[in-house]
C-alpha positions in Angstrom: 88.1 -51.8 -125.9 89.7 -52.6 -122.7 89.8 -55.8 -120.6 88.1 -54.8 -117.7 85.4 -52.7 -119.6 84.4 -56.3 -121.7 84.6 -58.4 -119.0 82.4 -56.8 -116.8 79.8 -55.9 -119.0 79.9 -59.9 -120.0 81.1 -61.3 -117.3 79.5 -59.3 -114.8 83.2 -59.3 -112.9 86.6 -57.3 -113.3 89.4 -59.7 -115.1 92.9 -60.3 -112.7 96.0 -59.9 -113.9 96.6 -63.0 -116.1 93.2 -62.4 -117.6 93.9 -59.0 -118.7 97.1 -60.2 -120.2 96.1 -62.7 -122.0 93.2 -60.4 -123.5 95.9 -58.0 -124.7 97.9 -60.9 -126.4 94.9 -62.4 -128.2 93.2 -59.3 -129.1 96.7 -58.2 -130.9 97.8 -61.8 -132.4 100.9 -62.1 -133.8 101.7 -65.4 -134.9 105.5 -65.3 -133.5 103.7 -66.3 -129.8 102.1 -68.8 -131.6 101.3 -71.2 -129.6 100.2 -69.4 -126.6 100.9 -71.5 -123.2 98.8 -71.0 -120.2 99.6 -72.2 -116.9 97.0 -71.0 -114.1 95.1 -72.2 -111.1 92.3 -74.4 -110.9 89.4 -71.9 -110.4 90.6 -69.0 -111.8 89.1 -68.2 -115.4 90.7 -69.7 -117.9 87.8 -70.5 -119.8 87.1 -66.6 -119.6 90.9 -65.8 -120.4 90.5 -67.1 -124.0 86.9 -66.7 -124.5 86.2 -62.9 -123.8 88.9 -61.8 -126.2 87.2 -64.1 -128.8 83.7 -62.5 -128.4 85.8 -59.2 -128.0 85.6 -59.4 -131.8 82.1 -59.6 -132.4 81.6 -56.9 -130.5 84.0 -54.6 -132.2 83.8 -56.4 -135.8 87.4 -56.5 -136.1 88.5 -60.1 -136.1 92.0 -60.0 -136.2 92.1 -63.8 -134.0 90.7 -65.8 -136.4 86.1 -65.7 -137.0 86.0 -69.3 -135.3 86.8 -70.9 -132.0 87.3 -74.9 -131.7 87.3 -75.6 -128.0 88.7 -79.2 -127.3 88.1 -81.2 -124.2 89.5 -84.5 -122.4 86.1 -85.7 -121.7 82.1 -85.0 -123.0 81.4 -83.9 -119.2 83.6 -81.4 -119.4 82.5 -80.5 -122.9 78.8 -80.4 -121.4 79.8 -77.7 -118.6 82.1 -75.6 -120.6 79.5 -75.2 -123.8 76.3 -73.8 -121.3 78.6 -71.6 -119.5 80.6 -70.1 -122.5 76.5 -69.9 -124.1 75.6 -67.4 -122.0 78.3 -65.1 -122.5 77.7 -65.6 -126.4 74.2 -64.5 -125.5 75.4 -61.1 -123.2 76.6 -60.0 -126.8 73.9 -60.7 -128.3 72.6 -58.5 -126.2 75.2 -55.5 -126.7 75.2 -55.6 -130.3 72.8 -58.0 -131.4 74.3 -60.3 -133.6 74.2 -64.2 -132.7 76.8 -66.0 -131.7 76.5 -69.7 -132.5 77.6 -72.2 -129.7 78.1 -76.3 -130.8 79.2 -79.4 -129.4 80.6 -82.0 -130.6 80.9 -85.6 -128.9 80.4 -89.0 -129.0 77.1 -89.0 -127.5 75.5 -85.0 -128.7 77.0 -84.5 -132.2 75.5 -81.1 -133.2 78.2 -79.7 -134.8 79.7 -82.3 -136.9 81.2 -80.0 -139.6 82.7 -77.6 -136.4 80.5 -74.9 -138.4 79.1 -73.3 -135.0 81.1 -69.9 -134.1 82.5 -71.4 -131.1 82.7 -75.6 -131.4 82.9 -77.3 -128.0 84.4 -80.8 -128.7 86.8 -83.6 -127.1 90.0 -84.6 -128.4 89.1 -87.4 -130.6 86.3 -85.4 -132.3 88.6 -83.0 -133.6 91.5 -85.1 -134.4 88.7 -87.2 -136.8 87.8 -84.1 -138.1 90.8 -83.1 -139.0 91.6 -86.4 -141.0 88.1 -85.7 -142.7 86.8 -89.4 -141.3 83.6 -88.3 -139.9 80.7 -90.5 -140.8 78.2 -87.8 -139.9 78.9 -85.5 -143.0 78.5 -88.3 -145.8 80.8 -87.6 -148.7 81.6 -83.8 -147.9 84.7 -84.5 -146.1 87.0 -81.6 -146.5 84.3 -79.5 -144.4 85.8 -80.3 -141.1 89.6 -79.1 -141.9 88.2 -76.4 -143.9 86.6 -75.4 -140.4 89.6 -76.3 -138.5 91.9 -74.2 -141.1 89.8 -70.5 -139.9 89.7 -71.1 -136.6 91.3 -70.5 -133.3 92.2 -73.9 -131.3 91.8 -74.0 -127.7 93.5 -77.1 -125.9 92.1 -76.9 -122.3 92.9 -79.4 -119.2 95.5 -80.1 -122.0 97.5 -82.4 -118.9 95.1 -85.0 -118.8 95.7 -86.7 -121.6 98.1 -90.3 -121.8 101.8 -89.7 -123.2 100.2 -91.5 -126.5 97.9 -89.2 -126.7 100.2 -85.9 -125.6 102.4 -87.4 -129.1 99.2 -86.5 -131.2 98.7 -83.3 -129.1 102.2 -82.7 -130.3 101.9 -83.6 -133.8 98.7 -81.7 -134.4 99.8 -78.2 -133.1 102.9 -78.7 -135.1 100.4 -78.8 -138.5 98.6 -76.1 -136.6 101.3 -73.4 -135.8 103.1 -74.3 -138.8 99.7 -73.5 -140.7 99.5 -70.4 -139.0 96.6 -71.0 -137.1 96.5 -70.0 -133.8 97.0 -72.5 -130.8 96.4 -72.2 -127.2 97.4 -74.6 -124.8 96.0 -74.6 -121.4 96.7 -76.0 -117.8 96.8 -75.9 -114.2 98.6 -79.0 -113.1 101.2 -79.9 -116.1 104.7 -80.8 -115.1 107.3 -78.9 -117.0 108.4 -82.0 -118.4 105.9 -82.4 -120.3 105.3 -78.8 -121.0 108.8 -78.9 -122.5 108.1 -82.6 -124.8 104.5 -80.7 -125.9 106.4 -77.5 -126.7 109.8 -79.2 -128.3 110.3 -77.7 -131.7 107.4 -75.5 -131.8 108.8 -72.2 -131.5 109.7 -73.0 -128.3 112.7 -70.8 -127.4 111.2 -67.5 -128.7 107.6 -68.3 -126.5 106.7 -66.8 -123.3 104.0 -68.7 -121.4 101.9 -67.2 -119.2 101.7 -68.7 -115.9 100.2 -67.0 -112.6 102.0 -64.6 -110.6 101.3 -65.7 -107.4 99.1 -62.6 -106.4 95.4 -63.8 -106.0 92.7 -61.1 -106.5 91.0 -59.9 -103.9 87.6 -61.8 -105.4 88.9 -65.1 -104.8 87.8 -67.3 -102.7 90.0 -68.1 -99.5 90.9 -71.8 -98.6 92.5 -73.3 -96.0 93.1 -77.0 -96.7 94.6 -78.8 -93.7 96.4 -82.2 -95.2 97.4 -85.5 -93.5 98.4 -89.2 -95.1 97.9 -92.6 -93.3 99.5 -95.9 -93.5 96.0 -97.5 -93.9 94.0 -97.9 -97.2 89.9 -98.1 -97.5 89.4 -102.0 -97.3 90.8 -104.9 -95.4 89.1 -108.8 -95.7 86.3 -107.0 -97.8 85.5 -104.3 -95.2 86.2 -101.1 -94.8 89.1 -100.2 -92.1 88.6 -99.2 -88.6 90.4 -95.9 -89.3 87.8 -95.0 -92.3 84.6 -95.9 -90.3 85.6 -93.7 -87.1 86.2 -90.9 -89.9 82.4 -91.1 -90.8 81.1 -91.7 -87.9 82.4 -88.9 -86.4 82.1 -86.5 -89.1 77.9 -87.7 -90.0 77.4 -83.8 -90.4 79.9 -82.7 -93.5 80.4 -83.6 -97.0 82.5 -86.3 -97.3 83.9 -87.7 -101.3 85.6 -90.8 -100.9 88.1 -91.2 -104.0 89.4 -94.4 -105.3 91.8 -95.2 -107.8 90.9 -98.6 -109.2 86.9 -98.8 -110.5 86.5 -101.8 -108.7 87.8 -100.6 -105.4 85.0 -97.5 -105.5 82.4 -100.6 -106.7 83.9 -102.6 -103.1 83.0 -99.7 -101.1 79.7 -98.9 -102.6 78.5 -102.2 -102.2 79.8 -101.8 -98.4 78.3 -98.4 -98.1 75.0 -99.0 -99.6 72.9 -99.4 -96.4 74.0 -96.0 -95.0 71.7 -93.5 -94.7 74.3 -91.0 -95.6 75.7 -92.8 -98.8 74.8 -90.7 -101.8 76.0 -92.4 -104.9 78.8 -93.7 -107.1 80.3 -92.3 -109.5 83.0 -93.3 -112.4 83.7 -94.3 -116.1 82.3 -97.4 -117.0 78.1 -96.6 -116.7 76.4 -96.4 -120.0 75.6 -92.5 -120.8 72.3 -92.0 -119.5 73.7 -93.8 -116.3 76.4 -91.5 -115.8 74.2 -88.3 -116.5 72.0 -88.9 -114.1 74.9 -89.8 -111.8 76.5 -86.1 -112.2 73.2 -84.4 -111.5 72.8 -86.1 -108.1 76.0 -85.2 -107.1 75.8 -81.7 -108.4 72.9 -81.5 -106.8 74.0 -82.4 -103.4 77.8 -81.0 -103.5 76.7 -78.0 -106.3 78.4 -74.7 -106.0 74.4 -73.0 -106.2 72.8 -75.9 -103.9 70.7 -73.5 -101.0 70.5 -76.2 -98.6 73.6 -78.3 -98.5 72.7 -81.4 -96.7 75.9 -83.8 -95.6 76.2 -87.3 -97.4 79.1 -89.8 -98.3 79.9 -89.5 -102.2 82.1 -92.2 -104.1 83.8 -91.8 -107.0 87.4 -92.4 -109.1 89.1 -89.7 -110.6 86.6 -88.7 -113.2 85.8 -86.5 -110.3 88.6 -84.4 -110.7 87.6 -82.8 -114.0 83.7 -82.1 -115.1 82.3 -82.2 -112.0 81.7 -78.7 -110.2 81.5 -80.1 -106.6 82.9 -79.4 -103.2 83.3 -81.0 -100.4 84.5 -80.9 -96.7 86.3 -83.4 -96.0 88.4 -85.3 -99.1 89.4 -89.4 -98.2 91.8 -90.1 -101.3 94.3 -92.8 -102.3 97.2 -91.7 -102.9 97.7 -91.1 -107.0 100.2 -88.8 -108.8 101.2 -85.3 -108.0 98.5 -84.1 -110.5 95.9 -86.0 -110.0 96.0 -85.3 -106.0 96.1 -81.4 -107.1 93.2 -81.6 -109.1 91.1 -83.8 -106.2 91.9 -81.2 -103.7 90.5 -78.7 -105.8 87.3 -80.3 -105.2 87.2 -79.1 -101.5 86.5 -76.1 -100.0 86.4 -75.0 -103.8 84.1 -72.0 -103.6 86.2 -71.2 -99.9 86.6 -71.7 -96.2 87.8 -74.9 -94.7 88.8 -78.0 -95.7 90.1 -81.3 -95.0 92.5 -83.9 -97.0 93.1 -87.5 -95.6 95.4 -89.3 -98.3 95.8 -93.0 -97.7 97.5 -96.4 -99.2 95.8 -97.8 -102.3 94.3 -101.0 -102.4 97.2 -103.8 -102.4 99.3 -101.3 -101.7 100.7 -103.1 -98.4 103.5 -104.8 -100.4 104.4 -101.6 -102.2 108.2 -102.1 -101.7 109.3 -106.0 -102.0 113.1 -106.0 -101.7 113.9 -102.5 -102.2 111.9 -102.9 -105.2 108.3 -101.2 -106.5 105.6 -104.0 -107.2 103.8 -102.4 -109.4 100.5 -103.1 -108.4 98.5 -100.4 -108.2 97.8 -98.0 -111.1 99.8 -94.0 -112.0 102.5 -96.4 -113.4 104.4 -96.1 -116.9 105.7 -99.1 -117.0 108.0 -98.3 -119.6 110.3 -96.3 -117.6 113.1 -97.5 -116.4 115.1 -94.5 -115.0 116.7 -94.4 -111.9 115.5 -94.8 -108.9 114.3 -91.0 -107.0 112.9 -92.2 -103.3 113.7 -95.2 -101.7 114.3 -97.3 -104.3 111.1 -95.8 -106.4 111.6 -95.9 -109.9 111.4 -92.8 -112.3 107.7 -94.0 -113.6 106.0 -94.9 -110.2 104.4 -91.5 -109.9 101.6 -92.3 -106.8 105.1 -93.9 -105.2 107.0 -90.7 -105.8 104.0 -88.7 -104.5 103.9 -90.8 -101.6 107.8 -90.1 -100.2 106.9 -86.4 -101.2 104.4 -86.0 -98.9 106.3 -88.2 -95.9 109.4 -86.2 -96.6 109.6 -82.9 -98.7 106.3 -81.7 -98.7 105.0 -78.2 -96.7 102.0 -77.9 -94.5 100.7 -75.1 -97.5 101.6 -77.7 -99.9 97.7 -77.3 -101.5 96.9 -73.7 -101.1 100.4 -72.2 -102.2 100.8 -72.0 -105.9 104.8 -72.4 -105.6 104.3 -75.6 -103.7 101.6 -77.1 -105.4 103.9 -76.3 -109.1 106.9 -78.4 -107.5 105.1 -81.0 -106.0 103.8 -81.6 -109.9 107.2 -80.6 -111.5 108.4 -84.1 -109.8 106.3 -86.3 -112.4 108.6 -86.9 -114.8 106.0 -87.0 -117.7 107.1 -87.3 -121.5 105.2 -87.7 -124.7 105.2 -91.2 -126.4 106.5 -90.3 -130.1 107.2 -94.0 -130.8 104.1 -95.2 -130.5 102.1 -92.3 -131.9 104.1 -92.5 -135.1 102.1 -95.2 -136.2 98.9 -93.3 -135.4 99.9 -90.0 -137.4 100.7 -92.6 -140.4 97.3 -93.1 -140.0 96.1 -90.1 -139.8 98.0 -89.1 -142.9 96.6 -91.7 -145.0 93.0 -91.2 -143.4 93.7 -87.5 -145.0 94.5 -88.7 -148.5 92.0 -91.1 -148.9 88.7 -90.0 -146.7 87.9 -93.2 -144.6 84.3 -92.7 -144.2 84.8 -94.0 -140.3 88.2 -94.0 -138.8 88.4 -98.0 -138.1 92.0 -97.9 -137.2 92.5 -94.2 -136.5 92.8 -93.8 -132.3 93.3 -90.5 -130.1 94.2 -93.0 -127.4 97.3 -95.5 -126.8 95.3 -98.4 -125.7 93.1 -101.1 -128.1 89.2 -99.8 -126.8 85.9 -101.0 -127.9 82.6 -99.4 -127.6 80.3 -101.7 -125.6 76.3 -100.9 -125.7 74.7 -102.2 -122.7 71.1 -102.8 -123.2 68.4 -105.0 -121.9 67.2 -108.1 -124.0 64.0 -107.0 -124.5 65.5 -104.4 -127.1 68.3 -107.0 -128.6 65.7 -109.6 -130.0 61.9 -109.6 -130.5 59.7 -112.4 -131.4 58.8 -113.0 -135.0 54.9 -112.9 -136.2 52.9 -115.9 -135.2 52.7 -116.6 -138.9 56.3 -117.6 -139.8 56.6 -119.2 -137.1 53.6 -121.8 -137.9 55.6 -122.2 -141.1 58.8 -123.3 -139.7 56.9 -125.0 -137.1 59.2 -123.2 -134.7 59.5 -120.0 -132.8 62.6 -117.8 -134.8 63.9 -114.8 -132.9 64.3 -111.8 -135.0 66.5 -109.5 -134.4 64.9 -105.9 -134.0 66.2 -102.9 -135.7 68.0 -100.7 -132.8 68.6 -96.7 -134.0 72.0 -95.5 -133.6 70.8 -92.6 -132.1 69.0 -94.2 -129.0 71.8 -97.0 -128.8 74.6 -94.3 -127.7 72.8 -93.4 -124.8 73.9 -97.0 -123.8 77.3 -96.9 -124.6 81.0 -97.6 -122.6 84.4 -97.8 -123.6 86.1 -100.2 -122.7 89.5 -101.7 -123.2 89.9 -104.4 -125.9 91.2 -106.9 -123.7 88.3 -106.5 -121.3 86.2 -108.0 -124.1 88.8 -110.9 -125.0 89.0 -112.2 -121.5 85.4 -112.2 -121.4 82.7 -114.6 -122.1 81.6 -113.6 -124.8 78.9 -115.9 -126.5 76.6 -113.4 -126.3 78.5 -110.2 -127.9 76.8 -108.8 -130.9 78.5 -106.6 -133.4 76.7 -103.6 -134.3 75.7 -103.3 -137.7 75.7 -99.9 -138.6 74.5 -100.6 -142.2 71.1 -102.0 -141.1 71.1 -100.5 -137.6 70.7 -104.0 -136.2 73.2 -106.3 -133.7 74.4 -109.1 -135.7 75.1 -112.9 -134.6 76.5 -113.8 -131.5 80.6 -113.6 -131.8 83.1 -116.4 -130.6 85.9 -115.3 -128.3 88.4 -115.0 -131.5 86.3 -112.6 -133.4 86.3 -109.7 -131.2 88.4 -106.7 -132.8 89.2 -103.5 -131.4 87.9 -100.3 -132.0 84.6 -102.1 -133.1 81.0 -101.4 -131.4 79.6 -104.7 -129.7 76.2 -104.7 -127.7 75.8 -106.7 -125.0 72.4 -107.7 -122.9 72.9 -105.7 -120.0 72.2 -108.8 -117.6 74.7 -110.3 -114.9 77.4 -107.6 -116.9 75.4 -104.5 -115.6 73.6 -102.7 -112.5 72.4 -99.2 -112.2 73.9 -98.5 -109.2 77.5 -100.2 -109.1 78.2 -100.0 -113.4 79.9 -103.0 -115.5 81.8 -105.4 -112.9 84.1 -107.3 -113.6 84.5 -110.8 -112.6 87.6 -112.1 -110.3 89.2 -114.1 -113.4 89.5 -110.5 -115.2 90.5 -108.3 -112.2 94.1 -109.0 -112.6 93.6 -107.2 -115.7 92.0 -104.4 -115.2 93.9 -101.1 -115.3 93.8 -97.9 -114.1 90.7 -95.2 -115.1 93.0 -93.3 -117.2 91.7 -96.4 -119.7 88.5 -94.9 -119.8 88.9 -91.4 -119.6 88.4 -89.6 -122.9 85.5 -90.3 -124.0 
């Protein structure tokens, strides 16, 4: 069958150029362009790219890809999108041919499809890489199931850019099992620089492969934008209020769809407190609210800023960079610190997405007034590796100060097209100098090796991420303790608290990461270890037992408020790091 004949009778649209050649690769695989590279815009059908050659099969019974599909994610939002939308094109061939195709997911918060047995398996990174090493407690003692799955499957590594260099090393490790395997691998992006396309790629097959990366001719089905771009020497806040500058913005502008981007959590918390008693202030939006927190979250702001809203009404949203991935929003006018060549694509992609006009204003971070002390770069802001020290490529900016390098990009270099043209936005992110961390992931795959051999029935030490994490349940008292009956406590002639049995189950829709040393520099007397034996919290912890990679709980008072998330206190905040910490969850 032909491209455009499958996709429109699934689809309901004709595929573009890129599309058509990817469905000719895929639906004549040879494992010599294994792994396939993509590299296209934001927007334009990648998800369909890979996908409609898969269900090509079904239709035409010959699977010469591979009978299985694993799908892997940065985050469970993204997982949540991606799994209804690919869902209903499993269920147009259903409709051609009647048989079923099965669509899973797999997270931390909705595991379906532990054993990745559905046809096509939506999942995040960390999911897979656990099932892979066969440490999924879900599955009790039938822990090959997972790699058996992984082993007859084709892997899909979408928004594969937004991942830390630790976890890029895993990325890099795994496809090398994969390819070497002979299981197909595809690898896709819109934003990743080529140094890190090269480091992901590095003795894979690399000199033989040819990616696939746009052409630069948009069909004629896509959306126009015209983005007009501007910086400013100001940031959002000054002596705990927002700047002159910002205010006249809104003010004048009471009548469009403004999102306000941050890049520190507590900086979007600052101006949410700020905003709060404007009529037009919609809501906040970032990493650390618990899951049933954050879910509502994204359904208000779909709602308001969704690409099938009927009556768009204008509003203030604010939110950190989880915006720029999962969340299928548009606005009109985007107020953004300044943040690393990819991250700045990806927020602009979030205006005037489905076309017309739009407006970028990119500003200072927070604390950003001191940014060069001496000729030198303070470091105090976050889209810093702070292990780099390469030299210096603007004014005294090192090689890892990526916002910094952004920011003498846009003053100096950068064209007024510099986010509609494809060419421009590809060289503005080919000056992050972005490479894998091997060294650090070495330890990790050791891990991962011996998690293989032996089975760990949960994967204590095994991380997809660089950083020590914790999960952190956020709950209200009334569900950590209950009182005991009236009769033991005539006996003891005291009232005991009992601890009440909390189910797994209900307790993730509670949960945050966290980084580790956000729990060690807290108080925290009143931290409970989740016992996953009994399904109960255990006693209260001193400072010195908190470990990483554990699950604590945590009563959800003077730590936690619907509307603003977990705060911090001003003791921690010169700890607290960027949202990157927080991102794959």
């Amino acid at each position: 069958m032909k491209a455009e004949e499958v996709y429109k009778n699934i689809c309901g649209f004709s595929p573009n150029l890129e599309q058509i050649e990817v469905f000719n690769v895929l639906t004549n695989w040879d494992t010599s362009k294994n792994p396939l590279f993509l590299r296209l815009p934001c927007g334009y059908g990648k998800t369909e790219s890979v996908v409609i050659p898969f269900l090509t099969q079904a239709i035409t019974n010959k699977w010469s890809l591979a009978p299985r599909m694993i799908y892997v994610l940065p985050t469970r939002a993204l997982c949540n999108q991606i799994r209804d939308r690919i869902d209903d094109y499993a269920k147009k061939v259903t409709g051609i041919n009647s048989k079923a195709i099965t669509v899973g997911i797999e997270h931390g918060t909705s595991s379906l499809d532990p054993l990745f047995f559905s046809d096509i398996c939506i999942t995040t990174f960390d999911q897979f890489l656990y099932g892979y090493a066969r440490t999924k407690q879900q599955i009790g003692r039938h822990f090959d199931l997972p790699a058996g799955s992984i082993a007859n499957s084709v892997i899909v590594f979408d928004e594969a850019h937004l991942y830390s260099p630790y976890t890029h090393s895993l990325m890099h490790a795994m496809m090398k099992i994969l390819v070497s395997s002979r299981i197909p691998v595809i690898i896709m992006t819109a934003t990743m620089p080529e140094s890190l396309q090269t480091d992901l790629l590095k003795s894979i097959n690399y000199n033989s492969l040819q990616p696939i990366s746009f052409s630069g001719n948009w069909p004629e089905n896509m959306f126009k934008r015209n983005i007009k771009w501007r910086i400013e020497e100001w940031g959002f806040l000054k002596d705990s209020a927002i700047v002159k500058e910002l205010d006249d913005i809104l003010c004048k502008n009471k009548d469009k769809q403004i999102l306000i981007v941050a890049n520190r959590i507590d900086t979007a918390q600052k101006l949410s407190q700020i905003f709060k008693d404007r009529p037009e202030f919609i809501s906040l939006i970032h990493s650390r609210f618990i899951v049933k927190d954050r879910e509502e979250k994204e359904k208000v702001v779909c709602k308001c800023f969704g690409k099938n809203v009927t009556d768009r009404k204008p509003g203030i949203i604010i939110s950190t960079q989880v915006c720029e991935v999962g969340l299928d929003i548009s606005c009109d006018i985007l107020i953004t610190e300044c943040a690393s060549a990819d991250a700045l694509v990806q927020r602009v992609g979030r205006t005037a997405r489905w076309g017309g006009n739009g407006e970028m204003i990119i500003v200072r971070p927070i604390d950003s007034e001191n940014w060069l002390i001496d000729g030198q770069w303070n470091n105090a802001f976050p889209y810093v590796d702070r292990k780099k020290e390469g030299a210096s490529e603007f004014n005294g900016i090192k090689e890892g100060e990526f916002a910094g390098i952004a920011w003498e990009y846009l003053k100096q270099k950068a064209p007024d097209n510099l986010f509609t043209n494809w060419d421009a936005m590809t060289d503005f992110c080919n000056t992050m100098n972005y490479h894998t961390d091997d060294v650090e992931a070495r330890g990790a795959l050791g891990q991962l090796f011996e998690s293989t051999l032996y089975a760990d029935e949960r994967p204590w030490n095994l991380s997809a991420r660089g950083e020590l994490y914790c999960t952190l349940a956020v709950v209200s008292g009334d569900i950590l303790t209950s009182e005991s009956s009236e009769k033991k406590a005539v006996k003891s002639k005291k009232k005991k608290i009992q601890e009440a049995q909390i189910i797994y189950k209900e307790l993730k829709r509670h949960f945050i990461n966290v980084p580790f040393r956000y729990l060690v520099n807290k108080d925290t007397k009143k931290l409970k270890q989740y016992d996953f034996t009994e399904g109960k919290a255990g006693d209260e912890l001193n400072k010195s037992r908190v470990k990483p990679f554990q699950t604590y709980i945590i009563d959800s008072s003077g730590h936690y408020d619907s509307d603003t998330g977990l705060t911090i206190s001003p003791k921690e905040k010169a700890n607290e790091t960027e949202e990157a910490s927080c991102l794959i969850l």
